[in-house]
C-alpha positions in Angstrom: 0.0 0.0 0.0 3.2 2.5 1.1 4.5 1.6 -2.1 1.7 2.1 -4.5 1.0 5.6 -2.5 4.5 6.3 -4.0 4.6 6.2 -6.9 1.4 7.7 -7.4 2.2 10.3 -5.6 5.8 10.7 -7.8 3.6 10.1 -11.1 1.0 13.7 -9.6 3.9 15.3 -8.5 6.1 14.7 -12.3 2.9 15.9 -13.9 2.3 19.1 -12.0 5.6 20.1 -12.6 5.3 19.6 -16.2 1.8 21.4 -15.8 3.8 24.4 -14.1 6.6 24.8 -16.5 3.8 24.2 -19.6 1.2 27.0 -18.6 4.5 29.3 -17.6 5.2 29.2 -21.7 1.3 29.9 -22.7 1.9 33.8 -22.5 0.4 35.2 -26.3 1.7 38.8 -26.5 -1.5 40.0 -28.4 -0.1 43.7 -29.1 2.8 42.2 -30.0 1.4 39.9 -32.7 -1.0 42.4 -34.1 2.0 44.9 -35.0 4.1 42.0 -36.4 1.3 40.7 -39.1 -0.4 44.4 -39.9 2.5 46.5 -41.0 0.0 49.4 -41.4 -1.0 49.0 -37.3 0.8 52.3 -35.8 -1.7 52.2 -32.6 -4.0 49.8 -30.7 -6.6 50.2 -27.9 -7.3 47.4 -25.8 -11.3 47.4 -25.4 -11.8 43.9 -23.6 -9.5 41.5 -23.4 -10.0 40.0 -26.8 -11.2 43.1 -28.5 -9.0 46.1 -30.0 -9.0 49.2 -31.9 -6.4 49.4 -34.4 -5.1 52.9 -35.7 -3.2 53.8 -38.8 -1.5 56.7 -36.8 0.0 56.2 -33.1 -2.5 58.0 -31.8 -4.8 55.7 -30.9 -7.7 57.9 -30.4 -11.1 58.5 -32.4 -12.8 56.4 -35.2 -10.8 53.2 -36.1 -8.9 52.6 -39.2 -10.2 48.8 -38.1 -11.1 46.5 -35.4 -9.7 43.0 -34.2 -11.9 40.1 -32.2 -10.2 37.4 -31.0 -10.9 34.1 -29.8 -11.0 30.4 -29.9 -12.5 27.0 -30.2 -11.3 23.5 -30.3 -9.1 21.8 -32.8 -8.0 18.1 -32.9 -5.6 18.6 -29.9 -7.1 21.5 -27.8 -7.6 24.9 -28.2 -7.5 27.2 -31.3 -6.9 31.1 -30.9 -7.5 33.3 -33.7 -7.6 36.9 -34.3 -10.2 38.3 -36.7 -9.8 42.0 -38.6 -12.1 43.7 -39.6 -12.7 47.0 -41.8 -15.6 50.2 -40.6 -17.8 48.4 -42.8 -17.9 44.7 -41.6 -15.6 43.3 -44.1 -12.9 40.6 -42.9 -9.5 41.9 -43.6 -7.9 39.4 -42.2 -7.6 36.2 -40.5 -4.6 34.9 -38.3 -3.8 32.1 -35.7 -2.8 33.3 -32.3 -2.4 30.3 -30.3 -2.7 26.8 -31.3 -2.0 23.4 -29.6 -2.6 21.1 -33.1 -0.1 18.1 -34.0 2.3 20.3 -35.9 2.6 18.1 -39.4 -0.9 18.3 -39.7 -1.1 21.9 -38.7 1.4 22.9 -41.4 -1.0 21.6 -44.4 -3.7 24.3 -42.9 -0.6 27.4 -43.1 0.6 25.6 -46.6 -3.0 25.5 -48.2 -3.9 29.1 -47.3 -7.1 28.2 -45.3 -7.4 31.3 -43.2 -7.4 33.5 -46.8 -10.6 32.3 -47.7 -12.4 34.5 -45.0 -10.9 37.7 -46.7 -13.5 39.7 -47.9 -16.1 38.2 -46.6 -19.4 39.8 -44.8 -19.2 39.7 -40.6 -22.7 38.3 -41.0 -21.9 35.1 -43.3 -22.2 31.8 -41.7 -19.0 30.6 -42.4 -19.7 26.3 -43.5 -17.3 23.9 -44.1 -17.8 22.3 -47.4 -19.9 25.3 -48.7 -18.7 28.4 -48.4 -15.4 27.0 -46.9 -13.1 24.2 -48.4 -11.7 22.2 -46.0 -7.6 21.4 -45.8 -7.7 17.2 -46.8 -6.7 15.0 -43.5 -6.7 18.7 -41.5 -10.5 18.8 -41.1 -10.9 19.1 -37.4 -8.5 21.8 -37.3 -9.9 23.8 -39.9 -13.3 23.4 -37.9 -11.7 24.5 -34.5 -10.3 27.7 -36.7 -14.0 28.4 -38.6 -15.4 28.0 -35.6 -13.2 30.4 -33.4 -14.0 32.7 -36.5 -17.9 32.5 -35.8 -17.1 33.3 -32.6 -15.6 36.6 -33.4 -18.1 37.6 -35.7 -20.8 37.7 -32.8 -18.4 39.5 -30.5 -17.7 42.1 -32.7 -20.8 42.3 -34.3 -22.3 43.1 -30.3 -19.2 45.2 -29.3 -19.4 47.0 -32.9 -21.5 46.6 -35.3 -24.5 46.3 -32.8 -27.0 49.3 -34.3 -25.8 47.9 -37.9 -25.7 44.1 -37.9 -27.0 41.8 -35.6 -25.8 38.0 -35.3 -26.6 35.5 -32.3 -24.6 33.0 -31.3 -26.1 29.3 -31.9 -25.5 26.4 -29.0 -24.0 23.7 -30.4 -26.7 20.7 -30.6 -26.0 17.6 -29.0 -24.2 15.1 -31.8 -25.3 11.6 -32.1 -21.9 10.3 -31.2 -22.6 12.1 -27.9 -26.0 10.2 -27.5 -24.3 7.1 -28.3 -22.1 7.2 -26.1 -24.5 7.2 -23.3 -26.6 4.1 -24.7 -23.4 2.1 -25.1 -22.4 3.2 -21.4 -25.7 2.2 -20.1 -26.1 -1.3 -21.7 -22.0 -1.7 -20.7 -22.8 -1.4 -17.1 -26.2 -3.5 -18.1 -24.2 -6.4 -19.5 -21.2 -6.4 -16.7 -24.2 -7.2 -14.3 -25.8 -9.8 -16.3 -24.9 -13.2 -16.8 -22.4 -15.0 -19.5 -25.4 -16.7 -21.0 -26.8 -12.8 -21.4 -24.3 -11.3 -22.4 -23.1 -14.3 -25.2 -26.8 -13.2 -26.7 -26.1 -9.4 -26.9 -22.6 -8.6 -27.0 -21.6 -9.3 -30.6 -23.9 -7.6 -31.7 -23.3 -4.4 -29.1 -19.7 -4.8 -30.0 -20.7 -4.5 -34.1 -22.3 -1.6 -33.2 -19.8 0.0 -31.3 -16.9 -0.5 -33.8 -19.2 0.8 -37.0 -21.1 3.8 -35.7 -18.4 4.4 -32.9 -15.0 4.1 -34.4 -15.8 3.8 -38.5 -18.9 6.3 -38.8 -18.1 9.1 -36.2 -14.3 8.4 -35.4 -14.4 8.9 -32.1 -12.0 7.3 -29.7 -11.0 7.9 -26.6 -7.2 8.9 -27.1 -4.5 10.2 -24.7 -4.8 13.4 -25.9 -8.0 13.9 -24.3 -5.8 13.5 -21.0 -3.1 16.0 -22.1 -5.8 19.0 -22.7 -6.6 17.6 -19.5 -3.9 17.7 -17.5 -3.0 20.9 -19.3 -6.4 22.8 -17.9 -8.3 22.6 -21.6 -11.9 22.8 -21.0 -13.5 22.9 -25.0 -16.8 24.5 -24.8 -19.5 22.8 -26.5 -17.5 19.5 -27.2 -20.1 17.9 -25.1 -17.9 14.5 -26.2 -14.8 15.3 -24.9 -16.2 15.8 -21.2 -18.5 12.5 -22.0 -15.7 10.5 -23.1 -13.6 11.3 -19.8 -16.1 11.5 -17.5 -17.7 7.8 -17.9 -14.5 6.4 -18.4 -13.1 7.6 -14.9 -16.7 6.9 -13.3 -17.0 3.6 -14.8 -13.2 2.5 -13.4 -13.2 5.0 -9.9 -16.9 4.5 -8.9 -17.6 1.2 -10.5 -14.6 -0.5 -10.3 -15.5 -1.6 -13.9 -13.2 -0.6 -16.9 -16.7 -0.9 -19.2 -14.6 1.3 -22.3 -11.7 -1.5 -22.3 -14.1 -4.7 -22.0 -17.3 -3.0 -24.3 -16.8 -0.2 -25.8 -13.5 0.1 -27.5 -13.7 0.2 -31.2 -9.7 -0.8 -31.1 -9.8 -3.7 -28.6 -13.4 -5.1 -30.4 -11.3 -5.2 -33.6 -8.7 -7.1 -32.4 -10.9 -9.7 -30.7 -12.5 -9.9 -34.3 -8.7 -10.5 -35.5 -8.0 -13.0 -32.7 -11.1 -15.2 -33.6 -9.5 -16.1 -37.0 -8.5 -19.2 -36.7 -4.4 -19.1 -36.7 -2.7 -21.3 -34.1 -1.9 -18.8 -30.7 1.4 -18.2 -29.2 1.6 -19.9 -25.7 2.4 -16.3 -23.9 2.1 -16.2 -20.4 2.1 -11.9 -19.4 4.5 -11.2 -17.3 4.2 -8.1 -14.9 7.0 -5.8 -16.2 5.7 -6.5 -20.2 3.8 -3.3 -19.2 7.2 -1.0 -18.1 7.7 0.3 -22.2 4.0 1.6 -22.4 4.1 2.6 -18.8 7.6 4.9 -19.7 6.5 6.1 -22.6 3.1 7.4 -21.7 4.3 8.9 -18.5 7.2 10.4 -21.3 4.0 11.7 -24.0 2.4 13.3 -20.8 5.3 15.0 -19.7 6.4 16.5 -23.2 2.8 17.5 -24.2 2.1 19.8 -21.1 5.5 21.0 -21.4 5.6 21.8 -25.2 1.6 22.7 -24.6 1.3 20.0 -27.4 -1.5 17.7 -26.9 -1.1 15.7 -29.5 2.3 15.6 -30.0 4.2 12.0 -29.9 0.9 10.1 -30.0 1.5 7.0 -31.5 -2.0 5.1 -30.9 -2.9 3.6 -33.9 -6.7 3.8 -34.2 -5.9 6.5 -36.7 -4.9 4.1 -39.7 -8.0 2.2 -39.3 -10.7 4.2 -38.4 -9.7 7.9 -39.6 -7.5 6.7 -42.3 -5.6 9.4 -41.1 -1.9 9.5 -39.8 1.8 9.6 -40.0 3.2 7.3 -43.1 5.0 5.7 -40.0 1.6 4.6 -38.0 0.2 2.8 -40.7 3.2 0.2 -40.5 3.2 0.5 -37.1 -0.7 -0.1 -36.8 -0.5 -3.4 -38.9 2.6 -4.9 -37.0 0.0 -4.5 -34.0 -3.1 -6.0 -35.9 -0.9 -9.0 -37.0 0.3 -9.9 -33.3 -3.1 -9.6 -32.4 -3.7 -12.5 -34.5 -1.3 -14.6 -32.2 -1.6 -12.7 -28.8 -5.1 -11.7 -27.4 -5.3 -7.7 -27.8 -1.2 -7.3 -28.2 -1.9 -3.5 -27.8 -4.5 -3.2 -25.3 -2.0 -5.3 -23.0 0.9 -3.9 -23.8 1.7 -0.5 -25.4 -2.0 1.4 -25.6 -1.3 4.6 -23.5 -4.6 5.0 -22.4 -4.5 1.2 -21.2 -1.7 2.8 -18.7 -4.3 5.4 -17.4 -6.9 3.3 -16.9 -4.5 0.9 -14.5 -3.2 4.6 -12.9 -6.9 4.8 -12.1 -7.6 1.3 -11.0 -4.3 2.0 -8.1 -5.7 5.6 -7.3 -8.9 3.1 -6.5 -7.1 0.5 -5.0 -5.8 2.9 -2.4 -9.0 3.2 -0.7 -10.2 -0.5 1.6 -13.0 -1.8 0.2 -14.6 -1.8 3.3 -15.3 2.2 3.0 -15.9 2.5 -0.6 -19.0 0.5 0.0 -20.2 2.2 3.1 -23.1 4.4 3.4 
């Protein structure tokens, strides 16, 4: 008990360090960037926090040459910032990124393709649509959401700090997604089936399973991924991605409350794969898992959590591989790397699940965290 109290404790205290040194390098020096990308900015007024007056002389006084909103909305790996100009007459002058936390290779195809010059010279009341009035970057999607978003955003700020006896333009809540409702539903019949019976649970869970490995990891593409715990650790609350608060939420209830890791066992498009693999019928390796098998996945994840709060990279040095199969999306490297995995799934039962899945090593953190507490008084009233 001593011991496991340990290293827990070293693991929090690593990590809050590396939260400490990571939020002391978040500083964006907003004036700063506003006179290095408009050379004709000679003055700026600071309205709010993320609104500005911009002057073409240094006298920042008077009728503004142009205004500037700022703000932001999630990406693939956390938060996007992005400052939005604007001319007197509602007209978008410009469009630049702030502040971003996105895997930088992918990034880089959004700054190569021009994405944030499509907004120039467009109306402040536009709604601003992927796939319509917006082309999307090609395996950069989410990212160029999180920035057309964050630009939406501005528009209503500056059309009620502004342009409020010219334009009008509300704000819209984001609807709850049918990958959030789904979620839920394969939650409850999870915690369902890990009460029932084997003879129950033979009847019902290949088909559950089918369900969650189409709809869940194939038609919506949502997984739960490590970089969910690096925005996190990191303090990165998304507003309106009702998922990412799901997705983390159920998962530490299911395994601190429950005692129950219902993702692993039920939900899991990745693991359900691999059992699929593992049915085929190829002669297994005798393997018998030994306790420090888990030490690589247990160094590098503590390592990927570490860097990513320190760089303020969330999705830096992931390596999971559910991107290859269900996103078709990832470094030339993963897709190698993904079917190495698949194939030793056909000879070990779930090879990464047991053995180098990063989130796998957060969900046994969780199980110790748990484990500290006697059984005796989690169960009493």
């Amino acid at each position: 008990m001593i011991k496991r109290f340990g290293i827990i404790l070293s693991v929090l205290v690593i990590l809050g360090i590396s939260v400490f040194i990571g939020k002391s390098r978040q500083v964006v020096d907003v004036e700063g960037s506003i006179f290095s990308n408009f050379g004709s900015v000679q003055g700026v007024k600071k309205v709010t926090d993320n609104f500005y007056y911009l002057y073409s002389s240094k006298n920042a006084f008077g009728k503004p040459a142009s205004v500037l909103s700022i703000a932001s909305a999630e990406g693939y790996s956390g938060p996007i910032e992005v400052g939005v100009n604007y001319d007197i007459d509602g007209k978008i002058l410009k469009v630049i990124v702030l502040s971003q936390t996105e895997t930088p290779g992918f990034f880089r195809r959004v700054e190569r393709a021009g994405f944030t010059a499509q907004y120039i010279g467009k109306n402040i009341q536009e709604n601003f649509k992927l796939g319509e009035n917006i082309d999307a970057v090609s395996s950069a999607t989410i990212s160029c959401n999180g920035i057309n978003s964050a630009v939406q955003k501005a528009n209503i700020m500056t059309c009620d700090l502004y342009f409020k006896d010219k334009f009008t333009k509300s704000g819209n809540n984001i609807p709850v997604q049918g990958k959030e409702i789904l979620l839920v539903i394969l939650y409850i019949f999870a915690i369902g089936l890990s009460f029932t019976k084997s003879k129950i649970q033979r009847r019902f869970l290949p088909l559950f399973r089918l369900i969650s490995v189409v709809l869940l990891g194939f038609f919506f593409k949502s997984l739960l991924s490590i970089t969910h715990f690096n925005n996190l650790i990191l303090g990165n609350f998304p507003d309106n991605q009702y998922y990412w608060y799901l997705v983390i939420g159920l998962f530490s209830f299911s395994i601190l409350f429950l005692g129950k890791n219902l993702y692993f066992a039920y939900i899991c498009p990745m693991g359900i794969l691999q059992d699929y693999v593992g049915k085929l019928p190829v002669k297994k390796w005798k393997f018998k898992q030994r306790k420090y098998y888990q030490y690589p996945a247990i160094v590098m994840t503590l390592g990927i959590l570490v860097y990513a709060v320190v760089a303020n990279q969330p999705g830096y040095l992931g390596y999971e591989i559910f991107g290859p199969f269900f996103q078709l999306d990832a470094a030339s490297f993963l897709f190698y790397f993904a079917i190495i995995n698949l194939v030793l799934s056909l000879f070990i039962r779930r090879f990464w699940c047991r053995f180098l899945c990063p989130v796998g090593v957060i969900g046994r953190f969780m199980q110790s965290v748990r484990n500290l507490f006697p059984k005796k008084n989690r169960n009493r009233k």
